[in-house]
Structure formats: C-alpha cells, structure tokens
N, C-alpha and C positions, 0 to 999 in steps of 0.2 A: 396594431399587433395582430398576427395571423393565429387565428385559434390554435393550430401548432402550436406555435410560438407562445401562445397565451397557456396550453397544457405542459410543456415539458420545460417550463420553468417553475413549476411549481416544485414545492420540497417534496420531500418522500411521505415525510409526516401529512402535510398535506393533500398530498395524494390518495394517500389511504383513507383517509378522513372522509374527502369528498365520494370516494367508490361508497364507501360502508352505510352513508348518507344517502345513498343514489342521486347523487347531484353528477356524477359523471361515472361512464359506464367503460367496465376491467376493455371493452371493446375500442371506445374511441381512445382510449388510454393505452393501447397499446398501438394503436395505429398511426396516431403521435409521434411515439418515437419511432417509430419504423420509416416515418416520414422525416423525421428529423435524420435517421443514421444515413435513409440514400441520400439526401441533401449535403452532409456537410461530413461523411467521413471518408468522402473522396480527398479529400485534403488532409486528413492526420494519417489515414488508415488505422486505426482503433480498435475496431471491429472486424474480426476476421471471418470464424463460421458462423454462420446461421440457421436459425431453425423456426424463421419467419412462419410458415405451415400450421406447423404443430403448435406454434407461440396462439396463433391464432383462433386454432381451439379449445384451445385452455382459455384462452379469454371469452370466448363464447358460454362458456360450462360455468366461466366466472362469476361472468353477467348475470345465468342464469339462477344461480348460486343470491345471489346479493336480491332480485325479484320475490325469491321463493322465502325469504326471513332464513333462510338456513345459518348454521353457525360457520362463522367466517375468520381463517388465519390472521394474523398481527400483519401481516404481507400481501393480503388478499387482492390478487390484481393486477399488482407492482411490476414491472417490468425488470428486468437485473439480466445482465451477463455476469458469466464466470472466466477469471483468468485462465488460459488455455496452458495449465500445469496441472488443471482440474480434471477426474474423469466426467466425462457428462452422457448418459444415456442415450444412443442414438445422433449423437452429436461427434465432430469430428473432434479428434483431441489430440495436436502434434506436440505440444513440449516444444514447440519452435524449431524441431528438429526432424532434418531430412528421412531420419530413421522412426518416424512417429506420423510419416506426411499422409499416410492412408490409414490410421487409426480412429476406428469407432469403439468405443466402451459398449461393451454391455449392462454397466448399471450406472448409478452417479455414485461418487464421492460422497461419506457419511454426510461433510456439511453440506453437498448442493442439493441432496434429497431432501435436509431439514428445510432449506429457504423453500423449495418447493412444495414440502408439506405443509409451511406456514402460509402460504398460496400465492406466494412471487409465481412469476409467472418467466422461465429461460428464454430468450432474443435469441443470444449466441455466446461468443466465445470473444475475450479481449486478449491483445498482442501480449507477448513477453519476448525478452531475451533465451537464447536457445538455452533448455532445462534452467531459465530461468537465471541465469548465472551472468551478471551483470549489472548495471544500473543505467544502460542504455537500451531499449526496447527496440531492436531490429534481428532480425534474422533468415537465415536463410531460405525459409517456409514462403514468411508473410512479408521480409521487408521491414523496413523502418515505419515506426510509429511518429507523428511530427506532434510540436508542445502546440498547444491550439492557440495559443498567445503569438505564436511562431513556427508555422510548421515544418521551417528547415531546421529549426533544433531541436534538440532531445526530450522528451518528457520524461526523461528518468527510466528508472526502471527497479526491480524486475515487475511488477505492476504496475508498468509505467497505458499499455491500454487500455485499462481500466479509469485510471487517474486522467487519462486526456479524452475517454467517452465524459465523463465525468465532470468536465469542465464544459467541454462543448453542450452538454445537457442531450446527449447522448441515449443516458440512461440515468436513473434516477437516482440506485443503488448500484454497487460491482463488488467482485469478490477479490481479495488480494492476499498474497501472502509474505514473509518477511522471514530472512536469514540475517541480512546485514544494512538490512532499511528497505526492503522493496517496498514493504507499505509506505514507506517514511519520506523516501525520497523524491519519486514519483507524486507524489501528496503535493510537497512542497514546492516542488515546480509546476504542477498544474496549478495550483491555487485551491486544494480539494483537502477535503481531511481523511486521514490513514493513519488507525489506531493497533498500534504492535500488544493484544492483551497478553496477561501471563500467561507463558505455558501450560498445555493443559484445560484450559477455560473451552476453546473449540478441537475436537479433534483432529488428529491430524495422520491419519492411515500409511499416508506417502511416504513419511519419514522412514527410511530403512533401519536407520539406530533409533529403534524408540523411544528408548531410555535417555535421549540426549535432548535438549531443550533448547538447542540453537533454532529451529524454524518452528514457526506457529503461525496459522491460517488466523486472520482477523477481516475487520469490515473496512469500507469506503464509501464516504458521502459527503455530497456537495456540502452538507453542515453534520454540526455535532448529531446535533438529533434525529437525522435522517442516518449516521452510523452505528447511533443506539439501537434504533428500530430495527437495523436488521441487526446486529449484534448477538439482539436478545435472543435471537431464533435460531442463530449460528449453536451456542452455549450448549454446554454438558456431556455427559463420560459417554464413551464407547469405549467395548470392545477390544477394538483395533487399536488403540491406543494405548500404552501402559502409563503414558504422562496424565490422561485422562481421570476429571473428577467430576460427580455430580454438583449441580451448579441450578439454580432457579433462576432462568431469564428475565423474570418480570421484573428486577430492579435495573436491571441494565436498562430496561426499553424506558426510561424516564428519570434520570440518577438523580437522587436530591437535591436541589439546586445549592450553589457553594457561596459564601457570601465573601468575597472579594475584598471584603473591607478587616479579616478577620485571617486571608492567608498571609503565611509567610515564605515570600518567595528567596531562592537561592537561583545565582544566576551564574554562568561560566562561557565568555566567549569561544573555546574550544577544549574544552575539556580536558584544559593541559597537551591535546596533540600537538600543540602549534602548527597546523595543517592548514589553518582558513584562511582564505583570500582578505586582502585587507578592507575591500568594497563590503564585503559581509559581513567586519567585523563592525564597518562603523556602521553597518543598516541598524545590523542588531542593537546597538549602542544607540541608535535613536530609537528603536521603537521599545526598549529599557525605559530609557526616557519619557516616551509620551506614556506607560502604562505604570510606570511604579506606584505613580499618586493614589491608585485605585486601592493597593495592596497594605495591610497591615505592614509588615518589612519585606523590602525587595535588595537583598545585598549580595555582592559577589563572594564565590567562595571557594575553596580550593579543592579540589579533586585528586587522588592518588588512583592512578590508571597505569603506572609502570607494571612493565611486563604483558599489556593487554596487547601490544600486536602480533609479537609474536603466539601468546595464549591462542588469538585467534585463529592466525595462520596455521596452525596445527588441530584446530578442534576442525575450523571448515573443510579441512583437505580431507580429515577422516571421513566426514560425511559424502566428500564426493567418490574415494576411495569404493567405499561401501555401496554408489549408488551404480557407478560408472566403470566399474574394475573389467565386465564381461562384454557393455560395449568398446570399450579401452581394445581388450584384447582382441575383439574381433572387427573392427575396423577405425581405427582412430581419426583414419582420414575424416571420415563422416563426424565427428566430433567439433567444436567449433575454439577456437584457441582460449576462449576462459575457463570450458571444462577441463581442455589435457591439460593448461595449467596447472588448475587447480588437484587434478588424479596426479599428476607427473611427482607433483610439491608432495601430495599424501603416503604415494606409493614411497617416499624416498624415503619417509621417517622411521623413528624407532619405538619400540614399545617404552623405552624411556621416555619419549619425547610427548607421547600421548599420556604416560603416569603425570608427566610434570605439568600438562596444558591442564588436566584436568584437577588437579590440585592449582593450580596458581588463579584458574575461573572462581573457585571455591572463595581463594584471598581476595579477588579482586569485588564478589559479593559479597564478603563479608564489610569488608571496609565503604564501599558506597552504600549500605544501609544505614551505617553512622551517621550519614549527610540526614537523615530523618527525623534526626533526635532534635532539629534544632529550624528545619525548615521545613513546608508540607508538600512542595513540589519542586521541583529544579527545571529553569527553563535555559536553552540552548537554540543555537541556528540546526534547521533539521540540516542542510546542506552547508559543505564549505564553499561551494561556488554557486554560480548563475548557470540557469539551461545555459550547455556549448552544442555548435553545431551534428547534428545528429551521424554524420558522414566519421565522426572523430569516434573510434572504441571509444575510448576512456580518456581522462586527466591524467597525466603523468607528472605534471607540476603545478606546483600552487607559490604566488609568491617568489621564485627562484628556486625551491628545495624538487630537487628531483625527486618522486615519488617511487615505493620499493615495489609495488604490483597494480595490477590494475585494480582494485579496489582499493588503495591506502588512501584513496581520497574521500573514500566513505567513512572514515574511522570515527565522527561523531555519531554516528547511527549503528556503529556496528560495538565502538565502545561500550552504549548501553542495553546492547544483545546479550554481551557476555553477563552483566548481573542481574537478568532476566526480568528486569522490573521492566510494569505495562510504561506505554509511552505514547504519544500521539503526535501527530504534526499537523500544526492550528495555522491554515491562512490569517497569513498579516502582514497585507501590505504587499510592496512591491519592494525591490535593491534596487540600486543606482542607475540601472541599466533598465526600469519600467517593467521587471520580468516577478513574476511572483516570490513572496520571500516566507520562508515556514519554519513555524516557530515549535519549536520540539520540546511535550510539557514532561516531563517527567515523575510517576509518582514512586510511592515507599514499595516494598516488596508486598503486591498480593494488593495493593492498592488500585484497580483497577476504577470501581466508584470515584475513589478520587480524581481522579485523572479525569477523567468523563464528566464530571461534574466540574469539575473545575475550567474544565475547555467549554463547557457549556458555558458558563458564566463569562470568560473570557471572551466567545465571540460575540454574547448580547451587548456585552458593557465595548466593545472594541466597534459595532456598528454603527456606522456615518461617519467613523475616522479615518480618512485616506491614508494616517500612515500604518493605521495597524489593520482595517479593515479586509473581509477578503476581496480580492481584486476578481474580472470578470473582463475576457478576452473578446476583442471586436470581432465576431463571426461571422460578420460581414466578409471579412477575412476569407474563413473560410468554404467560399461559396464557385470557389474555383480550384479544380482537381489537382493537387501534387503527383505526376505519374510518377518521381522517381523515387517514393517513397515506398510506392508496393514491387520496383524492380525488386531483383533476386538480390540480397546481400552475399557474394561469394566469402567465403574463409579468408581470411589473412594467414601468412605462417602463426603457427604458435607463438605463446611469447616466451625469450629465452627463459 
C-alpha cells in the first residue's frame, strides 16, 4: 500500500487525531489527496475547481500551527470541498450553470467559512446538477459526474460530486445539500453517508423563501462519525437565515452511543408510493432480515402520505418560481430543462394552490409524528432504483408505471422532506446488481441525536456483514480517464 493510499483511507476522525498528535502533518495530508484527486478523478470527474495554491498554504500555516501548541479547530487540517451551489471565496462558483461559468465570490457562504474557521482546510469545488435541480449530476459547465463503483452510471445527485469524491477517497469530508434527497440519494449510490438534519440546525443564506424549510445544508462522510465531525462545526443561527437557531455543536461531534438492543424499529418498503423497483424491494427485505435480531422490535408499519405529491409539486415550484422568475425572463434558453420545468409548473399555479400545499405539508407533519409514539426510528430504501446509466436525465418508469416528472422517482426521499424530520442514508450493502444499496434511518421531529446515534450504532454492529456492511468500489477501476464524462452536456428540449 502506497503512503497515499495508506493516508487517504483513513476516516476524518482519524485524521484529525493523528494532525493534532503530530503523527502526520495538515502538509503531507493535503498533498495526499491532491495526489489521489489527479490520479483517479479523471474517471468520475468529481472535482471540478480548484484552489490547490492557496489549499496549500493554509496547510503550511496549519503545520505551523499544530508545532507551536497553538489552539487548534475540531477540523484542523482536514481537507473538504464544497458543493459547487456554494459561494466560496476566490474560488470559482457555477451553480452548474452556463450563466454562473465565470463566477467568483467574493466571500464564502456562512457554512463554508465556519468549516474553515474550524480549520478544514478548501481543495475545491464538487459536481452538481445545473442550480442543483435533479438527481443526476452532469451538466453543462462540468459534464457528467460517473458513480466510482461504475463510471458510466450516475452517482445521484444533486450532491452527487461530493458523494462519488467520497467514495473514491477523494476527500475526507464534502458539503452537500438537500431539497428532495440530494444528500440522500447521492449517499446511497456512492456507498457514503448523507445526513438531511432539521431545518434550521445549519444556516442556510441561499434559500430565497426563508421562511420555508424545504432545503437545508447538512454533512457527508465516508462513516457516521466522520459526518458528525464536521456536522458539529456546520451548526447554529445566523443572521441570514430566519429558520435559524442557536444550537451547541459539541453533542453532535460524538452523539451518545444508542444501544440497538433497546430500539424499536418501524419499517416501510415504500412508503405507500408504491414506486420501488421490485429488485429493491427484496434487497431491502433481506437486509430487514439480517438486521432485525439486533433490535428490540423491528415491524412494518403503515404510513399515511396521501396528498404528498402533489403537496410537493407545488411547494418546490414556488421555490424555483422565487429563485429563477428573472433568469426565466431573460433567457430561458440558457436554463436547463429541470429548471423551466419546474419555473414553468410554479409560474402556472394559484395562490389557492400554494394556501392548500402549505396546509396539507402541515397534515402530512402532523400525522407522521404519530409514527413516534410507538417506534424510535423508521427505516426505508434511500433509493427506488439502482445507479442507471449516467447519459439517461432521469427514471421515468419504475416497475411498468409510467412516472408523472422527473423527480417522481425520488418520492421516498422527497416524502420525508415534506415532514421535515432529520434523516440519514446508512451504507448497507449492495442490491442485486453488486451496486450500493442505502438505508434511509429516519428519526421523530427535532430528533437529530437520534438518528446520528442510532446510524452510529448501526454501522459498528452492521461491520464485517456483506449484506448490510458498507461496500467499497475497485479503484483500480478508476485509473483510466472517462473523457466523455467531462464533454459538454448540451440541453435537451424542456420536458412537456
């Protein structure tokens, strides 16, 4: 094993351990991965900009930092990119979009200046779908992102660069964000974990409807406790955010461990969409199986989710309405066909239709907090399918049922958007097809600890189990360039 090789496999937790130790220095630790990202993200395309240079002297300052006994961040060292939805300081920032392709910020984003004040130390910038709006990670800017298990299929998205640096070991920690699973989904086809916390917990500036708690900024990590670690640092109010609340980090960076023999699990192969591929239902169905013996009760249960797609088809349109109304008007060509969809869809509705969506979210949270009185988490397939070919937008069918948009095939991820309980998506295992499979934990309202604690536990007790264990892609694989991954994706027509 090549000292590379032997550094950027280690966890984040560990990493940090050993800088803080001076058993390995913020220097050779970033030069690590900088050797691992030219090595192998010629083949996913992952990593977009860069700010190698300046990565570089922050790591020197780091070093110098950790010699001199000075007092040192929770992050101190760490390497991380940010999703390219992010502003970042001197760093380029497209939104995946041809209208953003020469954008530099001039400051960061409240969360990327905290990880950086904790003393991560910024690479670059990870792929997304264009403003994000997808669950396929290519666009016009960067191209296609490839799943490192397979780099002609999709890693999800809209975090889906983040989630396939992440696998590849890339980078340690990433930042991701989530409207209708980008943490979640992405997560569970790379094989990585993406924890959706309450709204509110990390600020979140970008959001144009403040007041509205469909998107929230959370972490990504190769394990539970490598997403705690930066989690912790992510956490508490600003400003810019009216969903924003004071919040103490230091419990998140280590959640008290949960004892597995004393939860009570509730389980739902699709959360009533009846949307999931049948190969996922029976993965799920075995890996039920090898893990219930662990749990106090583990039984199925019923969910009342009627009315939730349309609820959300009208809450997410307003948000794009809101975001996209003056690029819309002044060039739409330049817009990529899941944005105008989704402005097209928002622009057409009524102020009744936004009264009714937002009273029916209200029903649809009130009644899944019921599920709490009687179980302490609910676990779900994060995905209804298997990574598909990355060249494909989206699923349109699942099963034979023709699908009504291009998201309807996310509806288990986006269902538990609307009752805004935190969630995670736990590697476990592989589906039928050898490809990663993600186990989506869910807790009670405002249960964030739990959840994180409970995933914690789940993946100590779940390792050395091939069926539920997390899986880990031959990147051997990836040691040979994909160029058609970083061509230019042109636009497709809109979709009707």
């Amino acid at each position: 094993m090549s000292d590379v090789t032997a550094i950027v496999s280690l966890s984040a937790v560990e990493l940090a351990r050993r800088i803080r130790a001076k058993e390995l220095s913020p220097v050779e630790v970033l030069e690590a991965f900088i050797a691992r990202i030219e090595k192998l993200n010629p083949a996913i395309n992952a990593v977009t900009a860069t700010c190698y240079e300046r990565a570089r002297k922050e790591a020197r300052a780091a070093e110098a930092a950790v010699r001199a006994g000075a007092d040192l961040g929770p992050l101190h060292g760490l390497p991380f990119a940010v999703k390219d939805l992010e502003h970042t300081e001197g760093v380029l920032t497209t939104f995946g979009s041809p209208l953003f392709k020469d954008f530099v910020p001039e400051a960061d984003s409240v969360m990327v200046g905290r990880l950086r004040r904790a003393g991560a130390i910024m690479v670059g910038k990870t792929n997304t779908p264009e403003f994000g709006a997808g669950a396929n990670t290519r666009n016009p800017v960067w191209g296609a992102t490839g799943n490192p298990f397979d780099p002609m299929l999709t890693c999800g998205g809209s975090s889906g660069g983040s989630a396939a640096a992440l696998a590849a070991d890339l980078l340690p920690i990433c930042t991701g964000s989530d409207t209708g699973g980008s943490l979640r989904i992405p997560a569970s086809f790379c094989g990585v974990v993406g924890f959706r916390p309450s709204p509110g917990l990390v600020p979140a500036e970008r959001r144009q409807l403040g007041w509205t708690p469909i998107s929230v900024l959370g972490p990504m990590g190769r394990t539970v406790e490598d997403a705690c670690l930066m989690f912790a640092s992510q956490v508490g109010a600003d400003a810019s955010d009216p969903l924003s609340f004071p919040a103490d980090g230091a419990p998140f960076r280590k959640p008290d461990p949960v004892d597995l023999g004393q939860l009570r699990v509730g389980w739902s192969e699709d959360l009533g969409t009846g949307i999931v591929d049948p190969a996922i239902r029976a993965a799920f169905h075995r890996k039920i199986d090898a893990m219930k013996h662990r749990f106090r009760s583990c039984t199925p249960i019923e969910l009342d989710f009627s009315g939730a797609e349309r609820c959300f088809d009208v809450i997410r349109a307003i948000s794009f309405v809101a975001r996209y109304r003056d690029d819309y008007e002044r060039n739409r060509d330049l817009l990529g066909p899941n944005v105008r969809a989704n402005y097209e869809l928002g622009a057409g509705m009524s102020l009744a239709d936004v009264a009714w969506a937002h009273a029916e979210q209200t029903q649809i949270f009130r009644r899944f907090q019921k599920a709490f009185k009687d179980v302490d988490v609910v676990l779900t397939p994060s995905v209804a399918v298997s990574p598909f070919p990355w060249q494909r937008l989206y699923v349109d069918e699942i099963a034979g049922k023709k699908l009504n948009t291009y998201y309807h095939w996310l509806a288990m991820s986006w269902f538990i958007t609307l009752t805004t309980n935190p969630v995670m998506s736990l590697p476990c295992g592989t589906d039928d097809k050898g490809l990663p499979f993600g186990l989506q934990i869910v807790g009670p309202f405002r249960g964030d600890l739990r959840v994180l604690g409970a995933g914690a536990a789940m993946e100590r007790a779940f390792a050395g189990n091939t069926e539920l264990a997390r899986p880990r892609p031959d990147v051997t694989r990836l040691e040979t360039p994909v160029p058609a991954l970083k061509s230019i994706v042109t636009h497709p027509p809109a979709a009707a």
